[in-house]
C-alpha positions as CSV (number, residue, x, y, z in Angstrom):
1,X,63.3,62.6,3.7
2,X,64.3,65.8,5.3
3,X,62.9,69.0,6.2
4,X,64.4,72.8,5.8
5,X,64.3,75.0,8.9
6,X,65.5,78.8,8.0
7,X,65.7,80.9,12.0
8,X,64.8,84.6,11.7
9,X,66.6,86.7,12.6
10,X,69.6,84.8,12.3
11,X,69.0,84.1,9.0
12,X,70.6,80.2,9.6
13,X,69.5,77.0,7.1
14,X,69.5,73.9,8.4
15,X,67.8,70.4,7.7
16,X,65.8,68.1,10.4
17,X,65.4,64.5,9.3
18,X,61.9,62.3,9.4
19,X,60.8,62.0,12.8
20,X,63.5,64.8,14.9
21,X,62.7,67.1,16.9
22,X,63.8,70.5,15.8
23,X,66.3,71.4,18.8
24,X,67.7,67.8,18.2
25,X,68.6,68.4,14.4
26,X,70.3,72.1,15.7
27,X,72.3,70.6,18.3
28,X,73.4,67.5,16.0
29,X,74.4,69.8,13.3
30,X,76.6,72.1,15.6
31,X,74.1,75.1,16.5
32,X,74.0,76.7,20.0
33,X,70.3,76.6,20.2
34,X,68.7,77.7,23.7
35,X,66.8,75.1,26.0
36,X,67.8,73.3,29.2
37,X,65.1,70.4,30.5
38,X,64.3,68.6,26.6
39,X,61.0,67.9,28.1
40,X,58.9,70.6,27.2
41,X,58.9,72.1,30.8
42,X,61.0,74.7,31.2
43,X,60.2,76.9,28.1
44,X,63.8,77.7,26.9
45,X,63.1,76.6,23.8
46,X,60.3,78.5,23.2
47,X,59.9,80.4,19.7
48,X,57.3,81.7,17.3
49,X,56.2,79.1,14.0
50,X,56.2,82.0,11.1
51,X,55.8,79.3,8.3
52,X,55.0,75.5,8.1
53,X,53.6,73.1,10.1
54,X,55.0,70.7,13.2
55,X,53.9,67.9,15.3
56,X,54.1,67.5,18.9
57,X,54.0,63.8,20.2
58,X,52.8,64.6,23.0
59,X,49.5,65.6,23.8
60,X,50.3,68.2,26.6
61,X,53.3,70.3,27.5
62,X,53.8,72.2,30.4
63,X,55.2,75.5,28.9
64,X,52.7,75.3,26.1
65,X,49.2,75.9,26.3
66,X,46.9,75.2,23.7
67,X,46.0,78.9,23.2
68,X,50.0,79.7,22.4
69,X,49.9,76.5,19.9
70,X,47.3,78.5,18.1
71,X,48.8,81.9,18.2
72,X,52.0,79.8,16.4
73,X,54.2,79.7,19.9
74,X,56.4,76.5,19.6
75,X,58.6,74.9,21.8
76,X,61.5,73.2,19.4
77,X,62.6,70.3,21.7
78,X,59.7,68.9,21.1
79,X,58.2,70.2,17.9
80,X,58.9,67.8,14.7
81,X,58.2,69.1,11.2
82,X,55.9,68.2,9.3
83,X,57.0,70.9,6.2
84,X,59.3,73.3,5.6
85,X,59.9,75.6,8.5
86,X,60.7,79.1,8.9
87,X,61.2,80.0,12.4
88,X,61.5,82.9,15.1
89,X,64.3,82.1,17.9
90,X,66.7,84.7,19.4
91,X,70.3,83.6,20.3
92,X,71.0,80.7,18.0
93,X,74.8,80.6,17.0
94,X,76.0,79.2,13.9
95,X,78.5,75.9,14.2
96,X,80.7,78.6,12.4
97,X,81.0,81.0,14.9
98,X,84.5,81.3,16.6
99,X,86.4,83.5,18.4
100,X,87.4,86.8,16.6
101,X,91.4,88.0,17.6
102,X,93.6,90.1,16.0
103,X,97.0,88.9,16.1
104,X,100.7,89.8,14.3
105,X,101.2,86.8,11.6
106,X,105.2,86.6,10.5
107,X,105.3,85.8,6.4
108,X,107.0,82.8,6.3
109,X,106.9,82.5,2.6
110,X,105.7,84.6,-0.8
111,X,105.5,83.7,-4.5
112,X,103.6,84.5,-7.7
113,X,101.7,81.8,-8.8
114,X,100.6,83.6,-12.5
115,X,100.9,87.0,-13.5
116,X,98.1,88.3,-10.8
117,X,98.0,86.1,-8.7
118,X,100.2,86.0,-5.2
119,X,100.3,83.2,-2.7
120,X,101.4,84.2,1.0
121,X,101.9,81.5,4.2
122,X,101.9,83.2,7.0
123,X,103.5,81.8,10.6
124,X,100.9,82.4,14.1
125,X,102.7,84.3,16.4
126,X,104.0,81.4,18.9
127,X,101.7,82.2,22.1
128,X,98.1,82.2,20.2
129,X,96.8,81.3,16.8
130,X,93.1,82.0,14.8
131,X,90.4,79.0,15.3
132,X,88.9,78.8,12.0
133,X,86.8,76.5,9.2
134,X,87.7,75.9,6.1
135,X,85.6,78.3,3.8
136,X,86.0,81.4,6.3
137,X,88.6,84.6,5.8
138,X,90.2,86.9,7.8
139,X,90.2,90.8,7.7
140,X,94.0,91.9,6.8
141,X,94.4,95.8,8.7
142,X,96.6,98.1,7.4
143,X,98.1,101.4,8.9
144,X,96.0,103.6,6.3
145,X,93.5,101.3,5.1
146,X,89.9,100.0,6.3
147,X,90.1,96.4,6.8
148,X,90.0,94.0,4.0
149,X,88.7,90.5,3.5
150,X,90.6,87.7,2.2
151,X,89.3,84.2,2.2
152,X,91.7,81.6,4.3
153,X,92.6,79.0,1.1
154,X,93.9,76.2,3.1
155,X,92.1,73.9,5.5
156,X,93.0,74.1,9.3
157,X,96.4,72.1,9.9
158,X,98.3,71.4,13.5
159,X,100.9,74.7,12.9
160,X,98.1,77.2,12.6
161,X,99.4,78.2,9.2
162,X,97.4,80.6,7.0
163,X,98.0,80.5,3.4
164,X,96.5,83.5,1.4
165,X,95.7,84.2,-2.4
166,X,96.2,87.8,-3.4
167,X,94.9,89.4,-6.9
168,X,97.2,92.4,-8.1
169,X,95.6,94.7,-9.8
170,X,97.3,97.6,-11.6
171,X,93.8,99.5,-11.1
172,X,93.7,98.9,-7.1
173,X,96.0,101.0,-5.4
174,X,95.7,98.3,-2.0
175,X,97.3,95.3,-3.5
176,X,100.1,97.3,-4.8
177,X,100.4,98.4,-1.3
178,X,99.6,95.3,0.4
179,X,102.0,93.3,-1.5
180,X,105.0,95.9,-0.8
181,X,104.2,95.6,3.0
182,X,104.8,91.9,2.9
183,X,107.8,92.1,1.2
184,X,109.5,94.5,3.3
185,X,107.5,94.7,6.6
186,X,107.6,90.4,6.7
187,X,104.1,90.5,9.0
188,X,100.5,90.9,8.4
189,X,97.6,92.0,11.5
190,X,95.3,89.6,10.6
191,X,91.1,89.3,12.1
192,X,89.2,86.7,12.2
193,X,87.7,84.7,11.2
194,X,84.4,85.6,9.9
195,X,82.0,83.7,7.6
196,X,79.2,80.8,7.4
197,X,80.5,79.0,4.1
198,X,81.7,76.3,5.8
199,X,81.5,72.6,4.7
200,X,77.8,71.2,5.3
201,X,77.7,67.4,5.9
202,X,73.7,67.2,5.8
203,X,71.7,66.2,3.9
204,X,74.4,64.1,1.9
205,X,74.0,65.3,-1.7
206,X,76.8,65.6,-4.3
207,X,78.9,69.1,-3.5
208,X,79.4,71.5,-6.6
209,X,82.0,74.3,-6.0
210,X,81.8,77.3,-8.4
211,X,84.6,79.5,-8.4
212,X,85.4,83.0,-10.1
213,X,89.3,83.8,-10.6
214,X,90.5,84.3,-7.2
215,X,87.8,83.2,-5.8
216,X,89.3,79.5,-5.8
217,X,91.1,80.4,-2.7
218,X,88.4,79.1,0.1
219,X,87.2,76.1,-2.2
220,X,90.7,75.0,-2.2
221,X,90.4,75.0,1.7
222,X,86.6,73.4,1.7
223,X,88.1,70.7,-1.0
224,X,91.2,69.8,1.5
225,X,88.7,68.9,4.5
226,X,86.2,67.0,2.5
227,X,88.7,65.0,1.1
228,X,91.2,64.8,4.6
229,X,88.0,63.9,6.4
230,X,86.9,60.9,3.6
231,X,83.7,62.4,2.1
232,X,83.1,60.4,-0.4
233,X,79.9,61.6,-2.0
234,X,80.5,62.8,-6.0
235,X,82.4,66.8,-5.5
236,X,82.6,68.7,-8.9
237,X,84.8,72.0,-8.9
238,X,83.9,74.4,-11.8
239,X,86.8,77.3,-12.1
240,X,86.0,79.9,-14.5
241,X,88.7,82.2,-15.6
242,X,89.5,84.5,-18.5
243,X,92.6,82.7,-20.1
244,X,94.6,79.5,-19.1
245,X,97.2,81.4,-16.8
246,X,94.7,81.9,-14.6
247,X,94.3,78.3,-13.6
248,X,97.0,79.7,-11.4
249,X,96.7,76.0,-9.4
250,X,95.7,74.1,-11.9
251,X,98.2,70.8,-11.3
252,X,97.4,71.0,-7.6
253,X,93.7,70.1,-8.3
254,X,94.7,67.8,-11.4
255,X,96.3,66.0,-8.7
256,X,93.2,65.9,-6.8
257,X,91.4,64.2,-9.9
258,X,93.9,62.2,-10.0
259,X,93.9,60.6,-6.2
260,X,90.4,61.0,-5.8
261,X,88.3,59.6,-8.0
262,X,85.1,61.1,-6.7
263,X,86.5,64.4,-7.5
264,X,86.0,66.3,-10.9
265,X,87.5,69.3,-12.0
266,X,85.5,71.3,-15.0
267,X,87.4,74.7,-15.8
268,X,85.9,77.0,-18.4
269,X,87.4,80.0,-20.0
270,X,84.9,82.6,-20.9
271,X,86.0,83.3,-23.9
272,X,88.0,81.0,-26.6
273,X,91.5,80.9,-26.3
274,X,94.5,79.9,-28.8
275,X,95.0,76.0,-27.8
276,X,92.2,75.6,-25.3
277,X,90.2,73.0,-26.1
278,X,88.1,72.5,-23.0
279,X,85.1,74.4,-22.1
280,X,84.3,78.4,-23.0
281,X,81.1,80.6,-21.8
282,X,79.9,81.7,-18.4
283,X,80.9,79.6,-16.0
284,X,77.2,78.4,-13.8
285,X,75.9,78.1,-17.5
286,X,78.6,74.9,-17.4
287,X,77.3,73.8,-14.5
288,X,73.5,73.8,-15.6
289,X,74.7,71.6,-18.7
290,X,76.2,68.8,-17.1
291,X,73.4,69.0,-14.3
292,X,70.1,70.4,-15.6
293,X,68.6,69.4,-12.5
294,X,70.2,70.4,-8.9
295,X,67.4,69.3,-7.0
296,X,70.0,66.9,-4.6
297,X,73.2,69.4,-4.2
298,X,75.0,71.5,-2.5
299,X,76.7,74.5,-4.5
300,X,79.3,76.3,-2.9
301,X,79.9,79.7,-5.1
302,X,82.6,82.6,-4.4
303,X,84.3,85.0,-6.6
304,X,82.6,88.6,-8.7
305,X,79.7,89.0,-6.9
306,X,77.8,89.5,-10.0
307,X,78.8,85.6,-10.9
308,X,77.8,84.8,-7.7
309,X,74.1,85.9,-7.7
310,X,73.8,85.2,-11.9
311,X,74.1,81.5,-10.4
312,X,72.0,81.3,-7.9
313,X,69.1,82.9,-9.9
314,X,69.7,80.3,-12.4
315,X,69.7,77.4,-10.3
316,X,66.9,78.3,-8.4
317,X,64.8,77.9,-11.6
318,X,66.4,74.7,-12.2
319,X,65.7,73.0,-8.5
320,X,68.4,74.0,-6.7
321,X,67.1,74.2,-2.7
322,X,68.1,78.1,-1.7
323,X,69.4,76.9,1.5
324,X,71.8,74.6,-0.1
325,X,73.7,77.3,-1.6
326,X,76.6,79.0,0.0
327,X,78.5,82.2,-0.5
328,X,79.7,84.7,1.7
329,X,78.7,87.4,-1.0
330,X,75.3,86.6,0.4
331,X,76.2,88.6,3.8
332,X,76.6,92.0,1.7
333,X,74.2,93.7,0.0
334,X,74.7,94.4,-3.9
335,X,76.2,97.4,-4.9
């Protein structure tokens, strides 16, 4: 039995098991969260109880009178939930949060992977490197443009190399450019990293990834550290693409399927295609069939944006917990 915690203004989700104190599940789970004695002395944890109900096991604490209790004031090393929370504490960092440098990355290799798809590895310059979680993405800056995102699609490894996907499209005037300055500059100015979609070990549910197109590229990453690190709880990867080309790594994860068998790959084309003969439609609709009921998942979605929020609408009306879903399309408002 667990208990959801959502911090204003941070907007951060996170889950406190029977019986924990509230500080003790952030600190556990990676979040900066401010106190200093744990006793319930020194007031650092003190916050504001918005929604829900907690317990205190003690009868008294010193930085809590009973006439702040009433008014909802809350000190979290102490306070245990007895509901769902939603809470008010200033200063709480995310176990995401890293330091953000810009730094010259050398291309150390390029290839097209299907006919719109470009893969990129990219070297660290040799005195520093970006810190990152698998899930997050860099900003790429160019001379002339505004920055861009692009997800990292490979799990941290000991050289600090970053491997990029890149989506040509005749239609966007930046990958044509982008892609030229690879080619003939041989370096990128990458920032980062940025992002919360990182891999979530609590509570231990069953992991769906949902991926539009390109939008593989930081599942691939998430799906490396789950497996490197041994989680063996059921993952599912749904891929939804327009016609089979665009399964532009499709043997990598049939390889995955095939070494792990906890793993299960589920691509869908959304519409029929000569010789297909696996799934068609929309690609969340795929994943309500096979699980009508999320109430014990996590979903990890990336990809259009409209995909992204057409899922989590329809999940939501088929249990899925809103905190358990993850997408850095969340961040941005709809446009």
């Amino acid at each position: 039995m667990h208990h959801t915690v959502h911090i204003k203004p941070s907007g951060y989700n996170f889950n406190v098991k029977a019986g924990e104190t509230v500080l003790d599940a952030a600190l556990r789970q990676g979040y900066q969260f401010p106190h200093d004695c744990m006793s319930g002395t020194c007031g650092a944890c003190h916050g504001y109880l918005l929604e829900g109900q907690v317990e205190y096991d003690e009868s008294f604490l010193p930085a809590l009178s009973e006439e702040e209790r009433e008014a909802g004031h809350a000190l979290f090393c102490s306070a245990k939930p007895v509901s769902d929370l939603v809470i008010y504490v200033d200063n709480v960092i995310g176990p995401e949060s890293l330091p953000v440098k810009k730094l010259i990355y050398t291309v150390k290799s390029f290839e097209q992977l299907s006919d719109s798809i470009y893969r990129v590895f990219l070297l660290p310059p040799a005195s520093d490197r970006l810190n990152y979680h698998a899930g997050q993405y860099v900003e790429i800056l160019q001379r002339d443009s505004s920055p861009r995102p692009f997800s990292i699609a490979n799990a941290p490894t000991e050289t600090g190399i970053i491997e990029l996907h890149i989506r040509y499209s005749p239609d966007n005037p930046y990958t044509a450019e982008l892609l030229n300055e690879i080619q003939t500059a041989g370096q990128l100015t990458l920032r980062g990293p940025y992002g919360s979609c990182i891999l979530r070990k609590e509570p231990s549910y069953p992991v769906i990834f949902i991926a539009g197109g390109a939008g593989f590229a930081p599942h691939k990453a998430l799906i490396e550290q789950a497996l490197a690190e041994g989680m063996e709880r059921p993952l599912y990867l749904y891929w939804g693409v327009r016609k089979p080309n665009d399964l532009y790594l499709n043997e990598v994860v049939q390889q995955w399927t095939r070494d792990f068998p906890h793993f299960h790959y589920i691509p869908v084309l959304s519409v029929a295609h000569p010789g297909w003969s696996g799934r068609t439609g929309l690609v969340h609709e795929a994943v309500l069939v096979d699980h009508p009921d999320l109430t014990h998942y996590h979903v990890y979605a990336s990809g259009p944006t409209e995909m992204v929020y057409a899922a989590l609408h329809a999940f939501k009306v088929h249990n899925l917990d809103r905190s358990l879903m993850y997408s850095d399309a969340f961040d941005y408002p709809m446009t």
